[in-house]
BADODREN-627025 format. One line per 3 residues: number of its first residue (from 1); their letters; for each residue x, y, z of N, C-alpha, C. Coordinates in steps of 0.001 Angstrom, whole numbers, padded with zeros to 6 digits. Example, Ala and Ser with C-alpha at 12.3 -4.5 7.8 and 13.67 -1.06 7.14 Angstrom:
<recs>
1) AS) 013190,-005690,007800,012300,-004500,007800,013200,-003300,007800 ~ 012850,-002250,007080,013670,-001060,007140,012900,000030,007870
</recs>
This chain:
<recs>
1) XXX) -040537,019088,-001871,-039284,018396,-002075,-039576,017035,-002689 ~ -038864,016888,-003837,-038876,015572,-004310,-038001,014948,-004134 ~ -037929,013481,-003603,-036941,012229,-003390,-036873,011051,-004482
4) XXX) -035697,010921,-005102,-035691,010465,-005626,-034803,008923,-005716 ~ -035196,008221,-005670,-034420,006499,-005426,-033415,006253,-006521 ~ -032349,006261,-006362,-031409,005372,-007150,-031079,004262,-006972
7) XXX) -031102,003037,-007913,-030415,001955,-008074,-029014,002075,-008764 ~ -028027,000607,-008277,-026999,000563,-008822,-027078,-000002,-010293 ~ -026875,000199,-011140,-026811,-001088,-012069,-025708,-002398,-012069
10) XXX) -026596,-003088,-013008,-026119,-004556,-012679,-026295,-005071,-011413 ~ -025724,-006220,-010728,-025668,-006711,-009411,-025170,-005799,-007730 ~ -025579,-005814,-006921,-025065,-005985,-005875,-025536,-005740,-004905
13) XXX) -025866,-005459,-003417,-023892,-005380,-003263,-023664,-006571,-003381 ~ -022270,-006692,-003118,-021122,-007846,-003124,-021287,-007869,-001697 ~ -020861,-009165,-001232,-020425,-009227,-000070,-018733,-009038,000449
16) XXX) -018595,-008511,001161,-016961,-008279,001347,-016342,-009506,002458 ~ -015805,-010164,001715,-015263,-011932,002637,-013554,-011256,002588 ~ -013161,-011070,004276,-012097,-010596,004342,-011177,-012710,005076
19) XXX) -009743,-012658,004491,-009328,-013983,004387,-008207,-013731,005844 ~ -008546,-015289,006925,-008093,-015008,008198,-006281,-013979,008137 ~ -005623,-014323,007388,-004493,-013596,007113,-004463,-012067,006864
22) XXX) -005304,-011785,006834,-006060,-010016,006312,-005449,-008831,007398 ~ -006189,-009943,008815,-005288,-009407,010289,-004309,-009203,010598 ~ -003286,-010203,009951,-001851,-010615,010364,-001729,-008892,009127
25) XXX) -001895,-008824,007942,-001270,-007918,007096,-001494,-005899,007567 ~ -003027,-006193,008465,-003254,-004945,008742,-002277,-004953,010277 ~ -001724,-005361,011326,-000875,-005313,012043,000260,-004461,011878
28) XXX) 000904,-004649,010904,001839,-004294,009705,001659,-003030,009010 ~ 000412,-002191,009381,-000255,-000765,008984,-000602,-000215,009781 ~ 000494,000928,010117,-000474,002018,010881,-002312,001905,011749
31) XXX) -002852,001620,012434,-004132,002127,013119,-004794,003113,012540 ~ -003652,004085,012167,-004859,005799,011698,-005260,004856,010553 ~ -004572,004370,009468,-004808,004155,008216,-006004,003157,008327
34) XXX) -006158,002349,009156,-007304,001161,009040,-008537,001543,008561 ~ -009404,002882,009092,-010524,003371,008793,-010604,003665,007447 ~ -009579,004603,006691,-009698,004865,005538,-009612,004001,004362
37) XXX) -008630,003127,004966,-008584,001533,004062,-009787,000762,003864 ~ -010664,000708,005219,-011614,-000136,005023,-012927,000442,004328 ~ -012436,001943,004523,-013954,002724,003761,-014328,002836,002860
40) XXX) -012480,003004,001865,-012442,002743,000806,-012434,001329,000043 ~ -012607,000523,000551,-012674,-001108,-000047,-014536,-001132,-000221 ~ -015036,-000272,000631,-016873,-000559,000906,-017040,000565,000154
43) XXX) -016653,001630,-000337,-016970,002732,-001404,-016698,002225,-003341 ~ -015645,000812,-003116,-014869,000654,-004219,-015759,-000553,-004353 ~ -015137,-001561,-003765,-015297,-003134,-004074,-017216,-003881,-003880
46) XXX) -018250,-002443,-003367,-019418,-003098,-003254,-020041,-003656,-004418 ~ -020052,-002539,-005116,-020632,-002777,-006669,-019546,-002163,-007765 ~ -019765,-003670,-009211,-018741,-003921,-010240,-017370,-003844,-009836
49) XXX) -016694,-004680,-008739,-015442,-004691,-008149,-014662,-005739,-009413 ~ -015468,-005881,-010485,-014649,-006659,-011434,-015267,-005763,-012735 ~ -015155,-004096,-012300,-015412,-003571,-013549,-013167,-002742,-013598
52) XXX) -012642,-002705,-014684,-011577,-002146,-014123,-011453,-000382,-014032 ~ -010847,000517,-013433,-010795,001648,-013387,-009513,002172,-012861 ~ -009053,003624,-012868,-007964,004070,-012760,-006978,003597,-011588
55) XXX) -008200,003058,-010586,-006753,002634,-009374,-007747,001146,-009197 ~ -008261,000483,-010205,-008654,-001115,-010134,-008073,-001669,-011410 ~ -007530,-002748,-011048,-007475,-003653,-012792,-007064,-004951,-012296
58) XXX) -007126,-005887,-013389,-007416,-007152,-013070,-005596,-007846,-013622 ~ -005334,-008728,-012582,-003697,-008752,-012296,-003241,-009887,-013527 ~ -002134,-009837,-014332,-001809,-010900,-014645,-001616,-012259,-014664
61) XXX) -001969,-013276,-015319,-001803,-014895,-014158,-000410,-015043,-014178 ~ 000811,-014450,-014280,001749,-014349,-013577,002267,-014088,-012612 ~ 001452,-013059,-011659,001656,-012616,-010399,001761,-013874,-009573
64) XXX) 002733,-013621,-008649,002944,-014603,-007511,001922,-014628,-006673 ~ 001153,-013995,-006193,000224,-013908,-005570,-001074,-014648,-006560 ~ -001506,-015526,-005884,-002821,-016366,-006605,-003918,-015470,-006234
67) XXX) -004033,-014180,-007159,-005293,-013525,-007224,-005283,-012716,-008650 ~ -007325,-011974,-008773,-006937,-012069,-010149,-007404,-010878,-009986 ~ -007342,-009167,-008994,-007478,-008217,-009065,-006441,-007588,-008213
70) XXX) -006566,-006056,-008635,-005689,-005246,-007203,-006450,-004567,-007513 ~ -006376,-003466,-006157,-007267,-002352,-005933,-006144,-001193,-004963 ~ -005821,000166,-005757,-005158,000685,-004957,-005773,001718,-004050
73) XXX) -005109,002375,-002904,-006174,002992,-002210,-004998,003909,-001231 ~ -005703,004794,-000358,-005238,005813,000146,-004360,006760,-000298 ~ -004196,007677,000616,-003060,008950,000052,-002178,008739,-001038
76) XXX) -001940,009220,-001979,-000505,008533,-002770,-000979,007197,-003312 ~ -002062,006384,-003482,-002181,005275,-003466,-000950,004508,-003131 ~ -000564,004170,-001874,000369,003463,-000965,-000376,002214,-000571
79) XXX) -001613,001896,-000354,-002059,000678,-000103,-002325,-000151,-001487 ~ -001981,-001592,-001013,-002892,-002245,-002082,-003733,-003636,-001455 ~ -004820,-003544,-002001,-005974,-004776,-001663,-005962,-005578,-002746
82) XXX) -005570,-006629,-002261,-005688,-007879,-003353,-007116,-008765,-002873 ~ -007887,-009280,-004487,-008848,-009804,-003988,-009197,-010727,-005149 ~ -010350,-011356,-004842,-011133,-012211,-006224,-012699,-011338,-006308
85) XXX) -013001,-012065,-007272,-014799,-012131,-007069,-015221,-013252,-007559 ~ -016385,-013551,-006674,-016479,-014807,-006756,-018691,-014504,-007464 ~ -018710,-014228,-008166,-019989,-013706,-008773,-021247,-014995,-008489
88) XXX) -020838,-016375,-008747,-021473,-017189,-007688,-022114,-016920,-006501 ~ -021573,-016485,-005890,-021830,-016289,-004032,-021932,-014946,-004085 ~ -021845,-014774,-004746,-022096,-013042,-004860,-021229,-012339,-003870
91) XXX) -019825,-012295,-003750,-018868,-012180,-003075,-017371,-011468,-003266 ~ -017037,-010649,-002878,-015153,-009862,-002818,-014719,-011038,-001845 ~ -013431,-011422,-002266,-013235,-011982,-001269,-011393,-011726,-001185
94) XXX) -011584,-010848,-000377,-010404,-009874,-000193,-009180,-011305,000361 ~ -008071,-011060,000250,-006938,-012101,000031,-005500,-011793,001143 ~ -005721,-010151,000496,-004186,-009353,000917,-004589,-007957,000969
97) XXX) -003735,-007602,002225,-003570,-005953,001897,-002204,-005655,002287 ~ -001820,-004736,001327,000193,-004454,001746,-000264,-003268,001357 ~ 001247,-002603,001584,001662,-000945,001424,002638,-001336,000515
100) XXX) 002647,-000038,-000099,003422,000064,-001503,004232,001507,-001298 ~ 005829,001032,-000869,006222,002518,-001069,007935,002353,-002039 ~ 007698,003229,-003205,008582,003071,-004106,008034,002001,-004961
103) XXX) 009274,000843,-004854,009122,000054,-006027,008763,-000900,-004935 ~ 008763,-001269,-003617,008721,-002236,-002976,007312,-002293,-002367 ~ 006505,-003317,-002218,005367,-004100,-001828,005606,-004945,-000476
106) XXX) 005378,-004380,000344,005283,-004896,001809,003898,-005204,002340 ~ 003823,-006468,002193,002129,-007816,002908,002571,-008305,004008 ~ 001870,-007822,005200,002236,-008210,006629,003602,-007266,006687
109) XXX) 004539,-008671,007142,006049,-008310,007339,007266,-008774,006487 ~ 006889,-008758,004967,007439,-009966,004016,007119,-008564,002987 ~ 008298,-008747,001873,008171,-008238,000869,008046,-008807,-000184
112) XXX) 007321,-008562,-001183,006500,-009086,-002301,007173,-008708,-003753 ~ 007006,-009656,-004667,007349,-009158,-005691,006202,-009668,-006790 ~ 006036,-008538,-007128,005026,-008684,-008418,005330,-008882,-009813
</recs>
């Protein structure tokens, strides 16, 4: 049997810097959903979390929200993770997480408009 080592290319990992408000927004989400949310942020956001892809892209500087990615995630993509990278510190530094159902964006207990 041969083993063979893969590297990622480019940098990482990233470090994942979740922001004290992160808590207050997962409150606001289901329990079942927490595991899959967070598995998928450490499957997505470790390495090139500032490359864009079908459920990543980098947000307009119009958004009300002072961040400059989203990342969508679970079933239906119904969640969304808002974040930066901070390539300095070698760092995600996650911001927000809401649910998305329809046209409406719910962070914590407040609805959002993008």
């Amino acid at each position: 049997m041969t083993i063979i080592m893969v590297t990622m290319p480019g940098r990482g990992p990233y470090r994942l810097v979740y922001a004290p408000s992160v808590r207050e927004h997962l409150r606001a989400i289901r329990r079942n959903f927490h595991p899959e949310i967070k598995a998928e942020i450490e499957a997505n956001l470790l390495f090139e979390p500032d490359v864009p892809t079908s459920n990543r892209k980098r947000l307009s500087p119009k958004v009300a929200l002072d961040v400059e990615w989203e990342f969508r995630c679970g079933a239906g993509n119904r969640f969304r993770v808002f974040y930066n990278v901070d390539d300095k510190r070698g760092q995600v530094e996650i911001l927000a997480i809401g649910a998305k159902r329809g046209s409406r964006l719910t962070i914590g207990r407040e609805e959002v408009k993008l």
